[in-house]
Phi, psi and omega in degrees: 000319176285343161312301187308307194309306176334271186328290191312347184265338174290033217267135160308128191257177195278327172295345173304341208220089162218161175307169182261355119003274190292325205301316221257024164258014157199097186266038174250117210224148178264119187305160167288070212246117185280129172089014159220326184246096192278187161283266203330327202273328185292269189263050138259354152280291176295347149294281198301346175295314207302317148348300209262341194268105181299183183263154001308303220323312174329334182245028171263166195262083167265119188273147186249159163252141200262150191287156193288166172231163191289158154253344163324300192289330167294315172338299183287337202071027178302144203270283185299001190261313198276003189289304180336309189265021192274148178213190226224133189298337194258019144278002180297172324301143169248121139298136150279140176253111291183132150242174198151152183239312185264151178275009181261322190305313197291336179292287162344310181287342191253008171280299196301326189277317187291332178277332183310298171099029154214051150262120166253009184221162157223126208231150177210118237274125158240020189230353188297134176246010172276144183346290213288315200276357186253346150341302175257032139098030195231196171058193182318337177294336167318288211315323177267040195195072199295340179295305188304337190282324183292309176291289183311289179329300177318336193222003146320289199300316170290345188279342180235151171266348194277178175279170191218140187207154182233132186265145185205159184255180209288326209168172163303271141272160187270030139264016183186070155303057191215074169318291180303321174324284192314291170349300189281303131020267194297333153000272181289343154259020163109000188288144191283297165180175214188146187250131156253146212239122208263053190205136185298150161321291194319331181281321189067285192203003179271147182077217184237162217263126221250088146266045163277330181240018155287295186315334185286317171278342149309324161281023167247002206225162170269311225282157179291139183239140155253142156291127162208159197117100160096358168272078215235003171212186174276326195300317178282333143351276162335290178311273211296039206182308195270339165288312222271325201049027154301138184288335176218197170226148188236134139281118188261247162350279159348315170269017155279122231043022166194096165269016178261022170276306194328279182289359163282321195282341158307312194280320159328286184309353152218046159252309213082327187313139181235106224259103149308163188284148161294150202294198189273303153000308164262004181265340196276324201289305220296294163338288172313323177263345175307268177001293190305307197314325189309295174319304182308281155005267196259316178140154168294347214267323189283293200297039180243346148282343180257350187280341176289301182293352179293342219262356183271309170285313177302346182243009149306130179098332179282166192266153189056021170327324218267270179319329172289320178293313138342307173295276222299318160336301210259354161302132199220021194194149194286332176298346180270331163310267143027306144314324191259352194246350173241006194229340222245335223218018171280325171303314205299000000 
């Protein structure tokens, strides 16, 4: 019954269903990060772009990616692997990003999401480098193993009608660089486009991003490529579009405490315009409403926890940055959040 209750809360909304065409006619895309880009965070991103974009551009379909989810766990009926996939309408279009090893579980997952009917891409993580997911032989651990990668597509691809695309990293190691390999691979089943991530598993997040070798898989494919790694402003921006000649950039990290990169960076890319940071005033209202989606969601007792770390990011860089982060620690109740958000941030 709660399963059934599920579906029925899922229903497609007409905005849900676009081309891939329509994807990269807003080619800023928000990476997939587990433990941040949540449904609340997802669309509080998509308010402040729409916010930032003049029309049209406000009414292009930007897609954001949802942090992954198991196909195991769909497999199982995991109550939290299926809470994950509930979103929210005005955060639409989203992809779910999908991990996995076998290929029949994983076709089944991308069955189950495409049927939920409200995902408009179904995306598949080949780039995660943490311990536990490449263990098991999922995530970045793909990368070494181009057969396996050929069957899991192969039978994705028959399992869904939506597009299908996948994030992959440089390689394993820079003693197994084989981007391109994969690339032609996922190609060759039916894959839609793919984000490359311009760094090997062995690195994680250390060091500076190959986007040389981002390029390399764009010139081995027909197929649309996003860049990602290392943009966090317009000048890499730039830089990264003028190495990779990639159709988008997908931005991570950067956007973390600031979801007003997206649509600064979107509105550059069909403006010119380079969009000031917002004053603070307005990063504290944003702060405030990330928080309530939070309550809404998940409940006060989780989002009062996850809200410290968003609160962190947000307040990097600001002057008493350091003490706002203290506070917000030892804030333990949403009237104390609440406080700090109406009080606190007058110095900064």
């Amino acid at each position: 019954m709660i399963l059934l209750h599920f579906k029925k809360s899922c229903r497609k909304v007409k905005g849900d269903i676009v081309t891939v065409n329509e994807i990269f006619s807003a080619p800023i895309f928000l990476a997939p990060m587990a433990g941040v880009t949540d449904s609340a965070f997802r669309s509080i991103v998509r308010e402040v772009t729409k916010n930032l974009l003049p029309a049209p551009y406000s009414l292009l379909p930007n897609l954001m990616f949802a942090e992954m989810v198991s196909c195991n766990g769909i497999h199982y009926r995991n109550e939290k692997t299926l809470a994950m996939l509930q979103t929210l309408e005005e955060e639409r279009p989203i992809a779910i990003q999908l991990f996995g090893s076998d290929p029949t579980i994983c076709a089944e997952g991308a069955k189950f999401v495409e049927e939920l009917g409200t995902s408009a891409v179904i995306d598949f993580n080949l780039g995660c480098p943490a311990p536990k997911i490449v263990k098991n032989g999922e995530g970045s651990a793909l990368m070494k193993n181009p057969k396996l990668v050929g069957e899991i597509f192969s039978a994705v691809r028959k399992a869904t009608t939506l597009p299908l695309s996948a994030k992959i990293r440089l390689g394993f190691d820079d003693e197994h660089l084989n981007a391109v390999e994969i690339a032609k691979v996922l190609e060759s089943c039916g894959v839609d486009f793919i984000a490359v991530h311009g760094r090997t598993r062995q690195q994680f997040y250390s060091g500076v991003a190959n986007w040389e070798e981002i390029a390399k898989v764009k010139a081995a494919v027909k197929i649309p490529v996003i860049a990602n790694g290392d943009v966090k402003d317009f000048d890499s921006l730039d830089k990264i579009l003028a190495v990779t000649h990639a159709d988008g950039v997908m931005v991570g990290r950067a956007a973390q405490g600031n979801p007003f990169i997206i649509g600064r960076l979107l509105n550059y890319l069909k403006t010119g315009k380079k969009n000031s940071p917002p004053p603070v005033a307005e990063r504290v209202e944003v702060m405030r409403r990330h928080f309530e989606k939070l309550i809404s969601c998940k409940g006060e007792g989780v989002a009062i926890r996850e809200m410290r770390s968003h609160a962190a990011w947000y307040t990097k860089g600001l002057k008493g940055g350091a003490e706002l982060r203290n506070k917000f620690n030892r804030a333990a109740s949403v009237d104390e959040f609440n406080e700090i958000f109406s009080n606190d941030f007058a110095d900064c």
